[in-house]
MARBA-3410 file (N, C-alpha, C, O; in Angstrom, 1 decimal):
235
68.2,-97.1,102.3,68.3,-96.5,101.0,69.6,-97.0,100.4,70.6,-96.6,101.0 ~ 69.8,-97.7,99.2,70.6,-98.0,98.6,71.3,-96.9,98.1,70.7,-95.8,97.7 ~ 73.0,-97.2,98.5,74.1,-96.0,97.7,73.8,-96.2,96.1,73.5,-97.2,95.5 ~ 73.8,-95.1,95.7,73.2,-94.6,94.2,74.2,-93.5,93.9,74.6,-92.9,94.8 ~ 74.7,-93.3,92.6,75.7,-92.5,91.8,75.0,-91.1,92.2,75.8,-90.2,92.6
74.0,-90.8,92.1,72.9,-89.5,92.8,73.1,-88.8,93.9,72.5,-87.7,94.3 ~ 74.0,-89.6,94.5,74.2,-89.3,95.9,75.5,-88.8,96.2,75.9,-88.2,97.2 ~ 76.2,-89.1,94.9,77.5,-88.4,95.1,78.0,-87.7,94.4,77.3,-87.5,93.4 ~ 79.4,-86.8,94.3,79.9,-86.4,94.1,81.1,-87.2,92.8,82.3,-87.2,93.1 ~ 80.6,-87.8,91.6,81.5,-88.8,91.5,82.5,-88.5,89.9,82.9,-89.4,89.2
82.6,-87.5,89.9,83.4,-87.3,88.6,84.5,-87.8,88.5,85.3,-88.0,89.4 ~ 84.8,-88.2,87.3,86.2,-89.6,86.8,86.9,-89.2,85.8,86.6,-88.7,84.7 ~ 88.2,-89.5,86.4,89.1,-88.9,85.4,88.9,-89.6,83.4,88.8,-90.8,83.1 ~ 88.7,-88.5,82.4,88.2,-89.0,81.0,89.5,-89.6,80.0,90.2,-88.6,79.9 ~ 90.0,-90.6,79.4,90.4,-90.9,78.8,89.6,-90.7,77.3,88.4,-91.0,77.2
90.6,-90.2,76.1,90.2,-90.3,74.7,89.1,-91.1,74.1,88.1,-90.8,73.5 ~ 89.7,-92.3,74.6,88.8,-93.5,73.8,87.5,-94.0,74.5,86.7,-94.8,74.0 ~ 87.3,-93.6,75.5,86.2,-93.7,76.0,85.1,-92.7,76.9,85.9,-92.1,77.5 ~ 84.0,-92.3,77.3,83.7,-91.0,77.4,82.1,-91.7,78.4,81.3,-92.5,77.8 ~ 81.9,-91.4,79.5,80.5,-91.4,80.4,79.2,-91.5,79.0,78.3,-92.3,78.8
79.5,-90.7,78.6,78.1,-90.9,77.6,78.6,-92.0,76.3,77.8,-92.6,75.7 ~ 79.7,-92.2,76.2,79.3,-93.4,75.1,79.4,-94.6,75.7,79.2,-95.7,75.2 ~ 79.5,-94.5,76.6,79.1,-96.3,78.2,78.0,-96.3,78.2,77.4,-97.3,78.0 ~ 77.1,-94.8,78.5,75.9,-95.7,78.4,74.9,-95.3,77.3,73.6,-95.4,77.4 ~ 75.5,-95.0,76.6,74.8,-95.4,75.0,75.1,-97.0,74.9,74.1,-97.6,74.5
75.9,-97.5,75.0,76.3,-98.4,74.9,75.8,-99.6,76.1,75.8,-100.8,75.9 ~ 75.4,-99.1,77.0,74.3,-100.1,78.2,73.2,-100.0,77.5,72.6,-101.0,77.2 ~ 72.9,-98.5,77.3,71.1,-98.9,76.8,71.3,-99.5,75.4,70.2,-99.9,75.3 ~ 71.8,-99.8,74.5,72.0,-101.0,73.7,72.1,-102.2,74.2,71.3,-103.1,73.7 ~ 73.2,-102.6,75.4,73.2,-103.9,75.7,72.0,-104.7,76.1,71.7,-105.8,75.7
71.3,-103.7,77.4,69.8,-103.4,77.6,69.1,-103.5,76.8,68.3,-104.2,77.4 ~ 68.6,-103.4,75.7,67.8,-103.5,75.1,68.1,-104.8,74.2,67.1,-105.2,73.5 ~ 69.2,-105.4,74.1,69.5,-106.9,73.5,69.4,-107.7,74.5,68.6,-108.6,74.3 ~ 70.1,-107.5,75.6,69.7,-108.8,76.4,69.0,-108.9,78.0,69.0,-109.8,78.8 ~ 68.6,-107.6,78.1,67.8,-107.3,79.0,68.7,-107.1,80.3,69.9,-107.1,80.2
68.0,-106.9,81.6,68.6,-106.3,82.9,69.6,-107.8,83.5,70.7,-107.8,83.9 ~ 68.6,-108.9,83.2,69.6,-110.2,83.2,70.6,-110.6,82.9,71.4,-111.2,83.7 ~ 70.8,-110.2,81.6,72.2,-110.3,80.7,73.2,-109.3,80.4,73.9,-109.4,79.4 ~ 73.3,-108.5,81.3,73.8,-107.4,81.4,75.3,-107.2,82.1,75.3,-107.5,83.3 ~ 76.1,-107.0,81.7,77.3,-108.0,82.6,78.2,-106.7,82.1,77.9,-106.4,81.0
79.0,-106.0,82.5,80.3,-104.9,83.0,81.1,-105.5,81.7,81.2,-104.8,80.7 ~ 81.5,-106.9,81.8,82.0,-107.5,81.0,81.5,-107.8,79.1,82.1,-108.1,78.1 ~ 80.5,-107.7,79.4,79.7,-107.5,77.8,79.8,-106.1,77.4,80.3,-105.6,76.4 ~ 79.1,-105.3,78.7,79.5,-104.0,77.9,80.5,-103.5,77.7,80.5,-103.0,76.6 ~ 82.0,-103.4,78.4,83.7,-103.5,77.5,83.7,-104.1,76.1,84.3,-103.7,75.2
82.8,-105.5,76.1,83.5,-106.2,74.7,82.1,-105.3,73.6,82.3,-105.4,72.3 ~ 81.5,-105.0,73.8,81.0,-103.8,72.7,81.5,-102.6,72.9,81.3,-101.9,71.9 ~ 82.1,-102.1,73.7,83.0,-100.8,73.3,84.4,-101.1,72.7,85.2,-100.3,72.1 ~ 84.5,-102.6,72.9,86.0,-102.7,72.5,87.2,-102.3,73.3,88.2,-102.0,72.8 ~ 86.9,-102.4,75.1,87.3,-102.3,75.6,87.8,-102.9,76.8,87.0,-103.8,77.1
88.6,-102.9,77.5,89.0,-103.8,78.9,87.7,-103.3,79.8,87.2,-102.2,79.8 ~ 87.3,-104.4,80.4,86.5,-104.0,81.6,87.2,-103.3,83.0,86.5,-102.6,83.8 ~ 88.3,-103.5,83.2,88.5,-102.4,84.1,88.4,-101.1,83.8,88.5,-100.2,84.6 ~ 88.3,-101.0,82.2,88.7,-99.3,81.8,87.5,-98.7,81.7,87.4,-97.7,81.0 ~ 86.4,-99.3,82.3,85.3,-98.9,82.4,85.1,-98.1,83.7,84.5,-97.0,83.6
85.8,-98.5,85.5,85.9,-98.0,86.0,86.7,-96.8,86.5,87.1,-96.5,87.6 ~ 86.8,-96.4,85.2,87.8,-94.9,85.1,86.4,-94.0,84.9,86.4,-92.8,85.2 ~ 85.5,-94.6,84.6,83.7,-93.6,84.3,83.1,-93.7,85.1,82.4,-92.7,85.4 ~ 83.1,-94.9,85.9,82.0,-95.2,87.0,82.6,-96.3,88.1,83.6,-97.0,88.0 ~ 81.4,-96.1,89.2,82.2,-97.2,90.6,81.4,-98.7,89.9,81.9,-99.7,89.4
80.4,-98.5,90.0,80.1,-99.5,90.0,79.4,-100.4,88.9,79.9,-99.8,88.0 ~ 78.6,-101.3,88.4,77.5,-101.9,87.6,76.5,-100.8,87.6,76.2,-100.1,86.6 ~ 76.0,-100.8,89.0,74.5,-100.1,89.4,74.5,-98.5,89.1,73.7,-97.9,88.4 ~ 75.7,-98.1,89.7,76.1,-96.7,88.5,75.5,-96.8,87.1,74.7,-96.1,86.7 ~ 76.1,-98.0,86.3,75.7,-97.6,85.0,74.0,-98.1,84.8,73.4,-97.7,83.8
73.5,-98.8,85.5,72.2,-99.0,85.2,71.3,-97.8,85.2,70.5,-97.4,84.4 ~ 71.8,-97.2,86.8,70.9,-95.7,86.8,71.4,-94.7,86.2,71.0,-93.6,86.5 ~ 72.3,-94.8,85.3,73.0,-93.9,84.4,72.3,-94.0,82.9,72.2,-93.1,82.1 ~ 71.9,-95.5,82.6,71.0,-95.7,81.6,69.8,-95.4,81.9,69.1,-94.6,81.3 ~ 69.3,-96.1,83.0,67.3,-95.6,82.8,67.6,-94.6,83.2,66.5,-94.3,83.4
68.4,-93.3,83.6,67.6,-91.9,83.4,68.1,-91.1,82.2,67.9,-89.9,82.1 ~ 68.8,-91.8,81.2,69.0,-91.4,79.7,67.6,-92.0,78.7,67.0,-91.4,77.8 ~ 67.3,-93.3,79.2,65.8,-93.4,78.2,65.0,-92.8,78.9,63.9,-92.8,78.3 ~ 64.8,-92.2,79.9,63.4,-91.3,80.6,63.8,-90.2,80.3,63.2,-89.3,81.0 ~ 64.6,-89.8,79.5,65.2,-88.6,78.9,64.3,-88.3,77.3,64.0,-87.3,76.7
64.2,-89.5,77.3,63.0,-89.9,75.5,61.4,-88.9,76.3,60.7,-88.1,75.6 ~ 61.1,-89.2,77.6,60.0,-88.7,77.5,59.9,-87.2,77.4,60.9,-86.6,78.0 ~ 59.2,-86.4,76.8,59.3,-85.2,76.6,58.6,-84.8,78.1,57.7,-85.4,78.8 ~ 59.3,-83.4,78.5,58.5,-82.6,78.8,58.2,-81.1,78.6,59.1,-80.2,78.5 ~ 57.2,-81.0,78.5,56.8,-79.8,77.8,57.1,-78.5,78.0,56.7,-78.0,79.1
57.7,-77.8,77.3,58.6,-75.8,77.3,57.8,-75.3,78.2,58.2,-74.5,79.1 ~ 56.2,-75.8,78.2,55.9,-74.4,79.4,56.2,-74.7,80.7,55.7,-74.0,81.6 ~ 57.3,-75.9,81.1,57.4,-76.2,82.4,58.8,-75.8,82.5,59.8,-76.0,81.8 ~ 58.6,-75.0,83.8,59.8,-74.6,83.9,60.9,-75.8,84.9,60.4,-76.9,85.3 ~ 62.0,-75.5,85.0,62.8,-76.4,85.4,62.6,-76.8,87.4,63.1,-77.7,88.0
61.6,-75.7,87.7,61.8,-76.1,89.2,60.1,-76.5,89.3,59.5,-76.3,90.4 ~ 59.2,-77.1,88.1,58.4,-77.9,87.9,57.2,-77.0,87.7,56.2,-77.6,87.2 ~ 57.2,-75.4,88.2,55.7,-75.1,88.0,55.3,-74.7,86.2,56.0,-74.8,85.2 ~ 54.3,-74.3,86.3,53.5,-74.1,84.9,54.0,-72.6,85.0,54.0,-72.0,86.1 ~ 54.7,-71.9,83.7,54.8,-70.7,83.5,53.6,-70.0,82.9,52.7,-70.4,82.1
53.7,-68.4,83.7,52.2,-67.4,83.6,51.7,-67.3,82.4,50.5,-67.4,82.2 ~ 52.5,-67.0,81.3,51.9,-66.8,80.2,51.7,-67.7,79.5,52.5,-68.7,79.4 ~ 50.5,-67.7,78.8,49.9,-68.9,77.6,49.2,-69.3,78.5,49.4,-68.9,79.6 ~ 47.9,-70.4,78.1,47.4,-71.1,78.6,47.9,-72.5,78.6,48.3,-73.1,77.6 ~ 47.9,-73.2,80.4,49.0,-74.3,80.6,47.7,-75.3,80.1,46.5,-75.1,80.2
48.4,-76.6,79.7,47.3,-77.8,79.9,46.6,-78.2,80.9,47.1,-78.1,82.1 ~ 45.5,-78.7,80.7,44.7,-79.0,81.8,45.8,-80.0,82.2,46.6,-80.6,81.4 ~ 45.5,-80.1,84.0,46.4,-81.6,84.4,45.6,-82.5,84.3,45.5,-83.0,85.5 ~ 44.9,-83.2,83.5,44.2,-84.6,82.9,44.6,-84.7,81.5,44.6,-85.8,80.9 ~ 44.9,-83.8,81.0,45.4,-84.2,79.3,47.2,-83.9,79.3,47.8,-84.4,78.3
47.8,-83.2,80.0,48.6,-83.0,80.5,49.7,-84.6,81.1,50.9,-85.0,80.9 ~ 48.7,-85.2,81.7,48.9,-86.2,82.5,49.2,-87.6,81.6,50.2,-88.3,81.6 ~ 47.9,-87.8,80.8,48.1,-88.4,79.7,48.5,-88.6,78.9,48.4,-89.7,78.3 ~ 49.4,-87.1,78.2,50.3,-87.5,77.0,51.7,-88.0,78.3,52.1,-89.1,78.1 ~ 52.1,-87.6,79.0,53.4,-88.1,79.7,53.2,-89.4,79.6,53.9,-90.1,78.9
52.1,-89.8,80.5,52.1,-91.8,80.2,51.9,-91.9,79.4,52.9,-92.6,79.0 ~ 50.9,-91.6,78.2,51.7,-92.7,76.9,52.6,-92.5,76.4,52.8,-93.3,75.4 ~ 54.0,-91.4,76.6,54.8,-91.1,76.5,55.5,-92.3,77.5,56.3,-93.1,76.9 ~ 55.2,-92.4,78.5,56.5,-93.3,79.4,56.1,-95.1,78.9,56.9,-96.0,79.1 ~ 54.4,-95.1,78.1,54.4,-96.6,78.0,55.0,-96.9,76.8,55.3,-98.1,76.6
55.4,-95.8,75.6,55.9,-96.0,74.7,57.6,-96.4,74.6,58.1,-97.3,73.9 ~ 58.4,-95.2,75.6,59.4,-95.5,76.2,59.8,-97.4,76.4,60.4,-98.1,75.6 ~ 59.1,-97.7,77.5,58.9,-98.8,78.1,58.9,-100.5,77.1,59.4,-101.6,77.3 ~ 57.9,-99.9,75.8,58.2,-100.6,75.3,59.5,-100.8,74.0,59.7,-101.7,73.2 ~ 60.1,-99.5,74.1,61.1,-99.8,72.9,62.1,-100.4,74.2,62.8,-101.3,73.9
62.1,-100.0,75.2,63.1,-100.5,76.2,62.9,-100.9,77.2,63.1,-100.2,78.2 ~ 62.4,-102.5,77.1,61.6,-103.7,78.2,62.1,-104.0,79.4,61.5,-104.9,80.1 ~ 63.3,-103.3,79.8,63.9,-103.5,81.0,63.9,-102.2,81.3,65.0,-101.9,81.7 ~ 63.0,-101.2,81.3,62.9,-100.2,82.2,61.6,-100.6,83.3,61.9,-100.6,84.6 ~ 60.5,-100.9,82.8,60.0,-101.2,84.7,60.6,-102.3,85.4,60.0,-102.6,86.5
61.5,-103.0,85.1,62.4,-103.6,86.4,63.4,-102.9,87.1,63.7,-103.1,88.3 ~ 64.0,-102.0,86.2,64.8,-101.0,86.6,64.1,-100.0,87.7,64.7,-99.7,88.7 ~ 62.9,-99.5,87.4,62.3,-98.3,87.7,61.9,-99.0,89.3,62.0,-98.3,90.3 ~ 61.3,-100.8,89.2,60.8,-101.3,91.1,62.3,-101.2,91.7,62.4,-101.7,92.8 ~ 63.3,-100.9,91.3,64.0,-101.6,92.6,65.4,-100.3,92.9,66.6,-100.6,93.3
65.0,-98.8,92.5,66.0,-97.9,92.9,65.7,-96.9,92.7,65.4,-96.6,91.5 ~ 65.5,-96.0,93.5,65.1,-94.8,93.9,65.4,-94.1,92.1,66.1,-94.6,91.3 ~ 64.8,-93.0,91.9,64.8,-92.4,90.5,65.3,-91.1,90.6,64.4,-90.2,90.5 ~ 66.7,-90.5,90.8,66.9,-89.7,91.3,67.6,-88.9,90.3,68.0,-87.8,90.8 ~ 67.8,-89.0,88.8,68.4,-88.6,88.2,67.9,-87.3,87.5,66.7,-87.4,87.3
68.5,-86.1,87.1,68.1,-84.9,86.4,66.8,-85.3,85.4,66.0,-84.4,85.3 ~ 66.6,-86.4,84.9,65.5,-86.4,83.8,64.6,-86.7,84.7,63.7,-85.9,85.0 ~ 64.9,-88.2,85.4,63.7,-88.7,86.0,63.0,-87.5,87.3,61.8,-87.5,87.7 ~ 63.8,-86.6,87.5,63.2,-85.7,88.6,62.7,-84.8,87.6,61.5,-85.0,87.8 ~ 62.8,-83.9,86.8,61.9,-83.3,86.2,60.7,-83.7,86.0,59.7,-83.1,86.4
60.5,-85.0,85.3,59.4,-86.0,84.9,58.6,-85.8,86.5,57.4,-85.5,86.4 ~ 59.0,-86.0,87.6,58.4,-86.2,88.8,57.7,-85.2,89.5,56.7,-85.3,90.2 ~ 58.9,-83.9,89.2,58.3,-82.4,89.1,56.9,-82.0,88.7,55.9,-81.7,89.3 ~ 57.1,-82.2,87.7,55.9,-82.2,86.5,54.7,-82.9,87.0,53.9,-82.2,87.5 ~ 54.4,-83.9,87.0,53.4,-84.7,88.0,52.7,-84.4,89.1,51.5,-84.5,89.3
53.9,-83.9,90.2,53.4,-83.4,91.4,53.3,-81.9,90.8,52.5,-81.5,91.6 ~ 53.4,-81.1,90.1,53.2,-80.1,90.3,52.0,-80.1,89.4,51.1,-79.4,89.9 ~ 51.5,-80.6,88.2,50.2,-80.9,87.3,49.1,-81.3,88.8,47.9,-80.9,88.8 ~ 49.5,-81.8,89.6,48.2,-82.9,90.3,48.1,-81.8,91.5,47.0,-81.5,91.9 ~ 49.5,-81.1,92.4,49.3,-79.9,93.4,47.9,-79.0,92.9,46.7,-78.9,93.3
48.7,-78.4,91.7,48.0,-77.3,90.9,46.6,-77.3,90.8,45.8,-76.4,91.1 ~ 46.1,-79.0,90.1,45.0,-79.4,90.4,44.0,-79.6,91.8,42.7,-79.7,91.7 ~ 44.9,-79.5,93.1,44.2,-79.2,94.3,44.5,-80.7,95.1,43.9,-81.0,96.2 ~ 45.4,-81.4,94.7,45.6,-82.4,95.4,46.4,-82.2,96.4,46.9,-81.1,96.2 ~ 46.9,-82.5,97.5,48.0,-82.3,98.4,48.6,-83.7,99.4,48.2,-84.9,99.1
49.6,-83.5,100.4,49.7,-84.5,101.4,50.2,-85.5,100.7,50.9,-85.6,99.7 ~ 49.5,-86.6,101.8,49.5,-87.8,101.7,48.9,-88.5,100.3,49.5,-89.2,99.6 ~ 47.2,-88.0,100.1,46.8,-87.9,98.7,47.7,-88.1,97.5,48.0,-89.2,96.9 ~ 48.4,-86.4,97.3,49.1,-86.1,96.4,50.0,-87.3,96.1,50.1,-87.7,95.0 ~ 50.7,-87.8,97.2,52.0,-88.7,96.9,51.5,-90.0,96.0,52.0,-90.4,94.9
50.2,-90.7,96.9,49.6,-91.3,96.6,49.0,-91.7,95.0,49.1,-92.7,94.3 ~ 48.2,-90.1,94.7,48.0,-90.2,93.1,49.3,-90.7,92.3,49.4,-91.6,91.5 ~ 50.4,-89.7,92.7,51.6,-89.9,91.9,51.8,-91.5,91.7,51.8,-92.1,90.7 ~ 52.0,-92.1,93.2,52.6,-93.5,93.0,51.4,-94.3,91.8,51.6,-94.8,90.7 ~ 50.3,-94.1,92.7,48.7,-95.1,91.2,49.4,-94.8,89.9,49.8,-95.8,89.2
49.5,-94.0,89.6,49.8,-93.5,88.5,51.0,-94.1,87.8,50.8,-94.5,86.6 ~ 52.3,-94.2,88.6,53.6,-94.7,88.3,53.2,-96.3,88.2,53.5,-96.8,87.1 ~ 52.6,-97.0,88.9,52.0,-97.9,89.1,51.5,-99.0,88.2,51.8,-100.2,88.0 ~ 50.6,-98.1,87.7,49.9,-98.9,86.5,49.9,-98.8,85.3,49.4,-99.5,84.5 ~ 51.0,-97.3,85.1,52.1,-97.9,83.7,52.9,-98.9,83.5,52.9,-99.5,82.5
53.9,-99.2,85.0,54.6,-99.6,85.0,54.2,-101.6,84.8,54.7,-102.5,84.1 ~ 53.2,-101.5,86.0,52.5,-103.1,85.5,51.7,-103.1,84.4,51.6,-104.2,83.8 ~ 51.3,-102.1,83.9,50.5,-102.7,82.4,51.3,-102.9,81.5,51.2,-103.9,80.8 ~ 52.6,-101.8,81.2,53.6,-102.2,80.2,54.5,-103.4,80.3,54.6,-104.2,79.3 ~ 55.2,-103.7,81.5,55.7,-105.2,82.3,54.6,-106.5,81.6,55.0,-107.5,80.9
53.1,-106.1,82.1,52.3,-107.5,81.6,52.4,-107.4,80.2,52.8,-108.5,79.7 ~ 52.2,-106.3,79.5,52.7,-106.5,77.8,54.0,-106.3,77.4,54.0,-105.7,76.3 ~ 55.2,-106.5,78.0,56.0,-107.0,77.5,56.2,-108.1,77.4,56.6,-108.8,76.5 ~ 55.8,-108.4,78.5,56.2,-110.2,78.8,55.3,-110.9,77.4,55.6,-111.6,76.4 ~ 54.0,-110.5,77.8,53.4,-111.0,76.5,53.7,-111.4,75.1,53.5,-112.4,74.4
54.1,-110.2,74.9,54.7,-110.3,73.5,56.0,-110.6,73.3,56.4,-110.6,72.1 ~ 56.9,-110.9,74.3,57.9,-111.8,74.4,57.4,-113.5,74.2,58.1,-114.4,73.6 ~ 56.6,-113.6,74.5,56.3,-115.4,74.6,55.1,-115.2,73.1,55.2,-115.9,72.1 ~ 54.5,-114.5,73.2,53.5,-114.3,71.7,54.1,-113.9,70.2,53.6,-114.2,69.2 ~ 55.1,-113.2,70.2,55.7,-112.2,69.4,55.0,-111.9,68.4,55.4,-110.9,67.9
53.6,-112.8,67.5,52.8,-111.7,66.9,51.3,-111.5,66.8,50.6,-112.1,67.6 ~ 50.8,-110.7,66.0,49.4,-110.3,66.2,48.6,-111.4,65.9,47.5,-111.5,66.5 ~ 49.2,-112.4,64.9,48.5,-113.4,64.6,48.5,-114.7,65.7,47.4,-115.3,65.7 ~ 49.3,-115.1,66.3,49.7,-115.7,67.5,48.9,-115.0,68.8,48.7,-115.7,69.8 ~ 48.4,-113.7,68.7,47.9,-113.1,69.9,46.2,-113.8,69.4,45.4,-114.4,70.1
45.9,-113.5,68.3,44.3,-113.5,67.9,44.4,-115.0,68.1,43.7,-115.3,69.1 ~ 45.0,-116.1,67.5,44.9,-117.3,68.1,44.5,-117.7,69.3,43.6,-118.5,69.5 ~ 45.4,-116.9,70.4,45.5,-117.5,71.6,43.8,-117.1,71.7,42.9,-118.0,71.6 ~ 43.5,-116.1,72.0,42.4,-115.4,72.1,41.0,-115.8,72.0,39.9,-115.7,72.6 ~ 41.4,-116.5,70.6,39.8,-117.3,69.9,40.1,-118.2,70.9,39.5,-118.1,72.0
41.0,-119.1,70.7,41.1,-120.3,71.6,40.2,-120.1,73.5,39.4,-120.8,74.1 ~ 40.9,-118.8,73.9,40.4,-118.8,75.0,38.7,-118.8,75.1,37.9,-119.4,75.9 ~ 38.2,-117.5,73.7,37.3,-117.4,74.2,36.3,-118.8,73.7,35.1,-118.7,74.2 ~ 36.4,-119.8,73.0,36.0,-120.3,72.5,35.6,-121.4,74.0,34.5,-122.0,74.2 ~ 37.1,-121.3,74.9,36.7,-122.5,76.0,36.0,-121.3,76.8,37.2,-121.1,77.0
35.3,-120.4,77.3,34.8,-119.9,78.3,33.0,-119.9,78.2,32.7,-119.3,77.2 ~ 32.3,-120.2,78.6,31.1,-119.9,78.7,30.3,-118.4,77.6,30.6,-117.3,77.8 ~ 29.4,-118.8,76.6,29.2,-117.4,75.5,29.4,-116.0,76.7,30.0,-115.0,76.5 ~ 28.6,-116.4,77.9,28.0,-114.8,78.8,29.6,-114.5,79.1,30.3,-113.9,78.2 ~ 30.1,-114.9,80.1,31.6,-114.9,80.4,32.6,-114.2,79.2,33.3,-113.2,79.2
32.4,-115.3,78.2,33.2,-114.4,76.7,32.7,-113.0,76.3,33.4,-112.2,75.6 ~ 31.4,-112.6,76.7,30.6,-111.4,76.6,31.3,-110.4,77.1,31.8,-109.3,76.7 ~ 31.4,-110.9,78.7,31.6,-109.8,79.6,33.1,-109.3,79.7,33.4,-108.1,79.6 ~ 33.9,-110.4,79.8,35.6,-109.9,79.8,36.3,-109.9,78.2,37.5,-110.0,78.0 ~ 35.2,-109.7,77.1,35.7,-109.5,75.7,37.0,-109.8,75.3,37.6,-108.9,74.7
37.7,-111.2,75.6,38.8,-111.5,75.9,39.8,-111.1,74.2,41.0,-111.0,73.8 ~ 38.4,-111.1,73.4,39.6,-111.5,72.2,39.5,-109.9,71.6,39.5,-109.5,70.4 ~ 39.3,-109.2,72.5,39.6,-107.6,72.5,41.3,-107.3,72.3,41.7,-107.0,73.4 ~ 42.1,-107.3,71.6,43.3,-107.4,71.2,44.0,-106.0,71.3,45.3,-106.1,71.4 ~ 43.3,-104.6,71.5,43.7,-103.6,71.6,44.1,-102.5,72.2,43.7,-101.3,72.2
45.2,-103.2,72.7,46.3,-102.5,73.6,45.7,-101.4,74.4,45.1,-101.2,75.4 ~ 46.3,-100.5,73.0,46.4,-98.9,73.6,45.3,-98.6,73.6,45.4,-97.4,74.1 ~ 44.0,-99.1,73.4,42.4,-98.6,74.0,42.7,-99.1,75.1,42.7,-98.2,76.0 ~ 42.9,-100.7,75.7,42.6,-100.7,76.9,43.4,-99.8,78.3,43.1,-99.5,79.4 ~ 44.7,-99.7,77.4,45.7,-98.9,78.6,44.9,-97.3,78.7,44.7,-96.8,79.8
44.4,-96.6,77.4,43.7,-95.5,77.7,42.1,-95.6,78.8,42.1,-94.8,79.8 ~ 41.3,-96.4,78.6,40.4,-97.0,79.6,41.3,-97.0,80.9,41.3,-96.1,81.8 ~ 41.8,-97.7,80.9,42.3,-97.7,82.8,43.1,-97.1,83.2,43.3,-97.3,84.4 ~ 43.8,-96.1,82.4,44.3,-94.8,83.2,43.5,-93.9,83.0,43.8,-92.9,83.6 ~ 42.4,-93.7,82.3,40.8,-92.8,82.3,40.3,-93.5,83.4,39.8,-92.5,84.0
39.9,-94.8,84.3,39.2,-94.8,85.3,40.2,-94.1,86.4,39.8,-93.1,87.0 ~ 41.6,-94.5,86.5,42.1,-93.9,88.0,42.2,-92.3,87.9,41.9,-91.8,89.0 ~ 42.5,-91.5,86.6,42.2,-90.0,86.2,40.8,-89.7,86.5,40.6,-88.5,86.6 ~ 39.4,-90.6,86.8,38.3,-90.1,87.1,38.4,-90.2,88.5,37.9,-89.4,89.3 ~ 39.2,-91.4,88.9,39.0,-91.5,90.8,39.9,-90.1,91.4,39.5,-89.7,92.5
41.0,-89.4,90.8,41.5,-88.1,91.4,40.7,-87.4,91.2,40.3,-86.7,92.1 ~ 40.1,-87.2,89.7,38.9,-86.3,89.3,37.6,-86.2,90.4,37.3,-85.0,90.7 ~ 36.8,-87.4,90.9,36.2,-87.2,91.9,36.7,-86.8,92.9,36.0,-86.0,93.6 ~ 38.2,-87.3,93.6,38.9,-86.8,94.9,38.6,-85.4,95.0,38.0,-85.1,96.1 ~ 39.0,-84.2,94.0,39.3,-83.3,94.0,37.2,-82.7,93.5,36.9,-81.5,93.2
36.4,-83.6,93.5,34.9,-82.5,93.7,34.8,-82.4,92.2,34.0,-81.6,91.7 ~ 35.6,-83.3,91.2,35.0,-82.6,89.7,33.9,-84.0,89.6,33.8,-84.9,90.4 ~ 33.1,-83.9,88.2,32.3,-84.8,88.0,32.8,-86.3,87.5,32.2,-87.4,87.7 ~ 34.0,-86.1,86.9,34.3,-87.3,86.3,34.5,-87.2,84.8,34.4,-86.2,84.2 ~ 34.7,-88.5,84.2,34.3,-88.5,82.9,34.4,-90.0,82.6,34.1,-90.5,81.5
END
């Protein structure tokens, strides 16, 4: 397990001119200009206007401030008043079902994801330990428990789930990094289907251009495969 700012005890002494929260307001800006690649201790001083050592008066390290920024944009994802803070559904009102429940959070985190294209590189390679990201995680296991999942299962659903937001938004960013527009996407598209066989172009509907139907489709098939796990009929 990689040492993580989560793990410690790490408060720093605060100078005037500079403050933990405007470092990484100022990461997730740099972040979002030049991605997890371009990201340099050194860049982020010369947008604060500041010496790079006087950064570590806030933090130890780089990786500090990376997991200091992705659990301030996983802070964008809402979650909802009737959850309380140690994750279960509070008694009164009626709570959401956990399948529509489940669904507004992911297109909440694919929406995330894409204003800020270096969150699922961030999210494969360091534990998520931070006050937002563990609420968010709360919420999940306790929507999918609630629902009758448990174990090995339960952990299981969770990760599918983490899974194929994180690769479907990853495959469309990259996309639309190298495509950047709709007219450029329908191009490509005719082009392809134009070389594939008519049946073939039938069946994988290639020049189907619409995102957010197909990301709703395939997190509705793995939402019917828990749905079956758990004895319901499906949808």
């Amino acid at each position: 397990m990689p040492d993580t700012i989560w793990f410690r005890d790490d408060a720093r002494p605060r100078r005037p001119r500079l403050s933990r929260e405007r470092i990484v307001a100022a990461a997730v800006a740099l972040l979002d200009a030049e991605g997890v690649a371009g990201f340099s201790m050194r860049g982020l001083a010369a947008r604060l206007g500041a010496g790079t050592m006087s950064l570590y008066e806030y933090v130890r390290t780089k990786e500090d401030v990376l997991d200091l920024a992705l659990d301030e944009v996983i802070g964008e994802i809402e979650v909802p008043s009737e959850i309380q803070a140690h994750g279960e559904i509070e008694g009164h009102g009626e709570p959401k079902p956990w399948r529509e429940l489940l669904i507004a959070q992911l297109t909440q985190s694919r929406a995330v994801m894409r204003r800020h294209p270096w969150v699922p590189a961030l999210t494969a390679t360091r534990p998520l330990l931070g006050p937002r990201a563990l609420a968010r995680s709360r919420l999940f296991y306790a929507a999918l428990a609630e629902a009758g999942l448990a174990g090995p299962v339960l952990t299981a659903a969770v990760g599918t789930l983490s899974s194929y937001v994180n690769g479907f938004v990853a495959a469309e960013n990259i996309w639309w990094q190298k495509v950047r527009t709709p007219a450029a996407d329908a191009e490509i598209r005719a082009r392809v289907a134009g070389h594939l066989d008519a049946e073939f172009a039938r069946l994988s509907q290639v020049e189907d251009a619409d995102f957010d139907g197909q990301f709703l489709l395939g997190l509705g098939l793995i939402l019917d495969g828990i749905e079956g796990r758990l004895g319901g009929a499906g949808r």
